[in-house]
N, C-alpha and C positions, 0 to 999 in steps of 0.2 A: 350351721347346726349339722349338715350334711357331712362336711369334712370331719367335723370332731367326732361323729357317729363311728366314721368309717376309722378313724386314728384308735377308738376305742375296738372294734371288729378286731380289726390289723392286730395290735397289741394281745389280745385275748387269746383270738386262735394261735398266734405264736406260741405263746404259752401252753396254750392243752394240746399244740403240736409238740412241743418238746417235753412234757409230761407225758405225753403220749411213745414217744418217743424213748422213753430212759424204761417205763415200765413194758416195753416189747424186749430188754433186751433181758430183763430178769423173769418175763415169759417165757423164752426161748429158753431157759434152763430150770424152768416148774415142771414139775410130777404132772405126771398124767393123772394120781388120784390126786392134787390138790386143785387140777382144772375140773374134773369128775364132780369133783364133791361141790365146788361153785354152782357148777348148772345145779344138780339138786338143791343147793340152796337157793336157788334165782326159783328154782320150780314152787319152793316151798312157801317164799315172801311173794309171790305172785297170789297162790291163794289165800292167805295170811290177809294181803292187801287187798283183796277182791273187790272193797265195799268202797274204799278208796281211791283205785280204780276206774271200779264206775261210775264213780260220783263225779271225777277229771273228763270222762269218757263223756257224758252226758252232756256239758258244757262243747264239746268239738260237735255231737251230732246235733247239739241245738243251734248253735250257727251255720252248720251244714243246712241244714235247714232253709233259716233266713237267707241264705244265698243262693238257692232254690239246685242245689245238688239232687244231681238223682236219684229215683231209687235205690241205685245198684251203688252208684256210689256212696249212697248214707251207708246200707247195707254194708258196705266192706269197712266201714270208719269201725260203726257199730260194736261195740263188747260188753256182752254179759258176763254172767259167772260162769257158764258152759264153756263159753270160747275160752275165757280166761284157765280153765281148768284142762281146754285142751292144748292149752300155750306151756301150762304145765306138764304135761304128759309129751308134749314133742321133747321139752329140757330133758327129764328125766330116761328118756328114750336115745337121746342123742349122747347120754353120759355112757350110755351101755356100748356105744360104739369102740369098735377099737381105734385106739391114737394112733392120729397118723403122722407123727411126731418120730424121730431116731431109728428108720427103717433105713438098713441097709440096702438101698437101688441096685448098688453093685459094687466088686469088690476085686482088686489084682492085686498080684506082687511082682512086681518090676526084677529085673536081673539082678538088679546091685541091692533086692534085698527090700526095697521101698514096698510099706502097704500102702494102697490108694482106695480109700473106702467114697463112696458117695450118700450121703445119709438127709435125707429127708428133716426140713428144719421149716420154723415158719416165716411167711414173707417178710412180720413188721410188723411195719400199722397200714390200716386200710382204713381209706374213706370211701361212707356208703352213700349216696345221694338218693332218697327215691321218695315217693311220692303215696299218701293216703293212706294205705291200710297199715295201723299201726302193729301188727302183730310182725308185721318185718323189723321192727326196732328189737323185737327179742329174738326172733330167728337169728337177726344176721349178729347182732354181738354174741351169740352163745355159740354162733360156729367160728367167727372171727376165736374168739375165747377159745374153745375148744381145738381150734388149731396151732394156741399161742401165739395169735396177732392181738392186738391193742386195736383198737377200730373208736375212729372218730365217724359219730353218726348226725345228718342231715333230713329230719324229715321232710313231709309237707305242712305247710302251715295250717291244713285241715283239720290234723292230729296234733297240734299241738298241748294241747293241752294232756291229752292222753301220753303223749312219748316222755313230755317230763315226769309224768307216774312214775313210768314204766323203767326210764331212766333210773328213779329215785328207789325203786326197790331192783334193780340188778346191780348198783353202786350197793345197796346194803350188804348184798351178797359178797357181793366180791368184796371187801371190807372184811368180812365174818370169815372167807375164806383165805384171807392172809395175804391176798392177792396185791399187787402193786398199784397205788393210787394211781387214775391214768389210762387205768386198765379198757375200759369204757365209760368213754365221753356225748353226751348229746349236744349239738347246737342247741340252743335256746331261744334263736332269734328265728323270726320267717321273713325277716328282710332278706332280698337275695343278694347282697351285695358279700353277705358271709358267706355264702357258696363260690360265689367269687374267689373271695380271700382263700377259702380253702382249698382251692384246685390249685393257687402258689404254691402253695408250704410243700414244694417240692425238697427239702430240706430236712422237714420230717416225717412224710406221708410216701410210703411206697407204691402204692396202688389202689386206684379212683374205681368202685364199681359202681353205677349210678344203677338203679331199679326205677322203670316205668313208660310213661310213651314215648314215643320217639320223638317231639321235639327236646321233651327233658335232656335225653341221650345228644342229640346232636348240639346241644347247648354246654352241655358238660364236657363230651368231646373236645369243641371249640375253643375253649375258655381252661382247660386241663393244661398244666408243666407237668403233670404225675401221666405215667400210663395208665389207659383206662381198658379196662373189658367191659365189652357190650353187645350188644345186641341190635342192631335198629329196629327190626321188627320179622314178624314171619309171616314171610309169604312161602306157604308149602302147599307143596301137588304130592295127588296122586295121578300114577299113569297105570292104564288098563289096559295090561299087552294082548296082542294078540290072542292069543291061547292060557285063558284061562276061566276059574271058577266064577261064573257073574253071580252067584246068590252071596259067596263070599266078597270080590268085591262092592256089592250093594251094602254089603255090613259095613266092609270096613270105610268105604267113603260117607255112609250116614253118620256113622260113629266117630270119623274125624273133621265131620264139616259139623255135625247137629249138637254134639254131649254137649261141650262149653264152645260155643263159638266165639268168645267175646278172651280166648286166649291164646297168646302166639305162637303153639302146637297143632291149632288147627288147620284145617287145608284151607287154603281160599282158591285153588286151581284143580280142574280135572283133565288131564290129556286122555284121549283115547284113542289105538291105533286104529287105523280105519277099515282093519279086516273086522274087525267085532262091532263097529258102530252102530252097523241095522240094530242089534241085538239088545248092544249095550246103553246105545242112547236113550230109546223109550222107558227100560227099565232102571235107570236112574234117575232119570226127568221125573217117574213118579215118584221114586220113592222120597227125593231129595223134596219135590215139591208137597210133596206131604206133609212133611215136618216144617213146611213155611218158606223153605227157603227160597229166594228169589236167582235165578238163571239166568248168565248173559254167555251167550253162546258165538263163536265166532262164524263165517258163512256158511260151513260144512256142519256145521253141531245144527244150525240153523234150519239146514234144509229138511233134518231126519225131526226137530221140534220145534215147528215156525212160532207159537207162541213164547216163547221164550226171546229177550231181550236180546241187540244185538252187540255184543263187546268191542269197545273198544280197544285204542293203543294202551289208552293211562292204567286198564281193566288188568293187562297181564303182569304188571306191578305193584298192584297196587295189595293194599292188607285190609280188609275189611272189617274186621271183626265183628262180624254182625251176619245174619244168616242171610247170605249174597254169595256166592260160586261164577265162577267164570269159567265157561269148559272151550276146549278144543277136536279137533280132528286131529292126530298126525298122519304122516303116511308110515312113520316105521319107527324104532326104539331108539335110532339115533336121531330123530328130529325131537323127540322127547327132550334125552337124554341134554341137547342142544341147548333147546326151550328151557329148562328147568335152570342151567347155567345161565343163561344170559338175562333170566326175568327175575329169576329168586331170590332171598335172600342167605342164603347157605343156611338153613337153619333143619329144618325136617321131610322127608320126601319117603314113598314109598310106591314100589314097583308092586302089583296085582298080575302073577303069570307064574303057568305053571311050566313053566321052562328052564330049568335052573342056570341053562349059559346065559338065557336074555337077563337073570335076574342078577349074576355075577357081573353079566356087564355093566348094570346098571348101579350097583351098588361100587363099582371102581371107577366109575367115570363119573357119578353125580360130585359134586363140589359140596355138598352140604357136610354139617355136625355131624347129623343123626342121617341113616338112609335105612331103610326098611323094605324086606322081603314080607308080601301078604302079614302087613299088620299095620293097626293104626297108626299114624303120629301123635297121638296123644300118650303115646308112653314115653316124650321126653321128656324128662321130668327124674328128679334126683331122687325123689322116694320112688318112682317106679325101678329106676336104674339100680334100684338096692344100697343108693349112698345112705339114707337115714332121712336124707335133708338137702337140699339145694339154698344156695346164693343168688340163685339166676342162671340164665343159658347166657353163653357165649357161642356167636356164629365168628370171633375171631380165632387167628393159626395160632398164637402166641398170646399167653403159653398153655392157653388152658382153653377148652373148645366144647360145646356142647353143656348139659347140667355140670353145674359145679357145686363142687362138694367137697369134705375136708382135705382131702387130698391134692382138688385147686387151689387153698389156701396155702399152700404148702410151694416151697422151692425147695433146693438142695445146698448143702454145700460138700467138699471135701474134706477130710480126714486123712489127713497122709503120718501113718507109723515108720519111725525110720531107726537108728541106731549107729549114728553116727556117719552116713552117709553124706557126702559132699559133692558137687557137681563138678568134674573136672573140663 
């Protein structure tokens, strides 16, 4: 019964890989207002379908339930007509964006006369893999869409019930908008064996973005013939140099360890240099301890606040996501600078000093996405960054690094004008 399951799987996704597949390529030559006018229609069948909706919705938070899922995580499955209405107001806001579609990158004319234009085009199809909060099922097809990709999508089987809605009125849309059958696809199954299958279909699938924790990610990795961008996870520091504002850093390390700890923009690390530690230690031990959070400090962070835990090796790597900090001592900007390369995950970091060479060095020498001079890392983030909208963060070089947004959905190709020219 197993084998014939998976002969049906195989057979299936071949198919919405190759439907998928024919309607990216009459994507790639749609109007920016007949993508436009989609998302407004995707905005418009969302509330339309609101009751519908949450009637599908209600069914995934009642098993969430019986399976004894968290708070937080019922919490995120969860959709009313509010959220739904603000699922609509992201579509409609993201239609106002400029396309980032037929931009000329760059442009010569060669001697013998040749134009060479580079012009901004979109990747494909994109497969999404990620996991619970169903309102990624409309983010990510309306930016896949909205950049002229075709995107085969993969929820968690928590939402299921809810992503096929959700599915079933963006398939309306795109119908009503002229758009190519194909256009966006949902798995239907939460057997994983179709995740499987679909990291093959290298054949018709240009690019794998998985959304969620890091086994998800290292799984999909694993098991991908498509390239993936990802993320593992964020582990970011701040470092407090020498010479600088402590009422300011006090802000910004509350505000990027305490807002949302439970996301992968927050710090889980504190370096501090050890001219300012008398100063710096005490007045962060409270203020951080204030807000809950619990302290593992390593011998030197130890000595200036013996109640605080003492950290471990696994501590300098590790991602918390939960209100828990590991701080240090250094002796200088380059043992930081060091530290932060060898423990982190390239993802968000930020230097607290009012020195602007410590703070240049620091920002050319850290390996991360994102690096920040005196400000949080919680403005990684694609709607902070001024995209509209993010896909995800990528801590990968290629080809796309950091929040991604319509413009990461996007590659290039050439345009060469000529007039009868010939290579001799």
């Amino acid at each position: 019964m197993k084998s014939e399951n998976r002969k049906m799987l195989v057979s299936t996704l071949a198919q919405m890989g190759e439907m998928a597949k024919m309607a990216s390529y009459e994507l790639a030559a749609s109007s920016a207002d007949d993508r436009n006018s989609c998302l407004s229609n995707m905005a418009d069948t969302l509330v339309k379908e609101s009751a519908y909706i949450e009637t599908e919705n209600k069914k995934d938070v009642a098993d969430a339930r019986k399976k004894g899922l968290s708070k937080a995580m019922v919490d995120r499955l969860m959709l009313d007509s509010g959220r739904i209405r603000e699922m609509a107001d992201t579509l409609r806001a993201m239609a106002k964006l400029d396309d980032p579609l037929g931009k000329t990158l760059s442009s010569c004319i060669r001697p013998n006369g040749l134009r060479i234009d580079k012009v901004s085009v979109p990747i494909g199809v994109i497969g999404i893999v990620y996991e619970a909060r169903p309102n990624v099922t409309v983010d990510a097809a309306a930016l896949c869409l909205k950049a002229g990709n075709a995107v085969l999508l993969r929820g968690g089987s928590e939402a299921i019930n809810t992503n096929i809605a959700l599915a079933h009125c963006i398939n309306r849309a795109c119908t009503a908008s002229g758009l190519p059958h194909g256009t966006v696809q949902l798995l239907p199954w939460t057997d994983r064996q179709a995740v499987e299958i679909l990291l093959g279909l290298d054949q018709y699938i240009d690019l794998i973005i998985p959304r969620g924790g890091e086994s998800l990610i290292r799984t999909v990795v694993e098991l991908s013939r498509i390239p993936v961008i990802k993320h593992y996870k964020g582990v970011c520091h701040a470092y407090i140099d020498s010479e600088c504002d402590l009422g300011m850093a006090e802000r910004i390390v509350v505000n990027a360890k305490c807002q949302r700890p439970g996301v992968c923009n927050a710090i889980e690390k504190i370096l501090i240099h050890k001219a300012i530690a008398r100063r710096a230690v005490p007045r962060l031990a409270k203020a951080l301890e204030g807000e809950g959070v619990e302290i593992r400090g390593d011998s030197s962070f130890r000595k200036l606040h013996p109640k605080c835990k003492p950290a471990s090796e696994s501590d300098w790597s590790e991602e918390y996501l939960d209100l828990i900090i590991a701080a240090k001592i250094v002796p200088d900007l380059a043992s930081a600078i060091e530290h932060i390369n060898r423990y982190g995950s390239h993802h968000s970091e930020t230097i607290v000093t009012g020195v602007a060479e410590n703070a240049e060095q620091f920002l050319n020498k850290v390996d991360s996405a994102a690096v920040y001079w005196n400000a949080s890392t919680r403005f990684t983030d694609g709607g902070q960054f001024g995209m509209g909208a993010e896909i995800g963060i990528s801590t990968d070089k290629l080809h796309a690094r950091g929040p991604m947004g319509l413009t990461e959905l996007t590659t290039y190709k050439y345009r060469i004008y000529g007039s009868g020219q010939c290579r001799e």
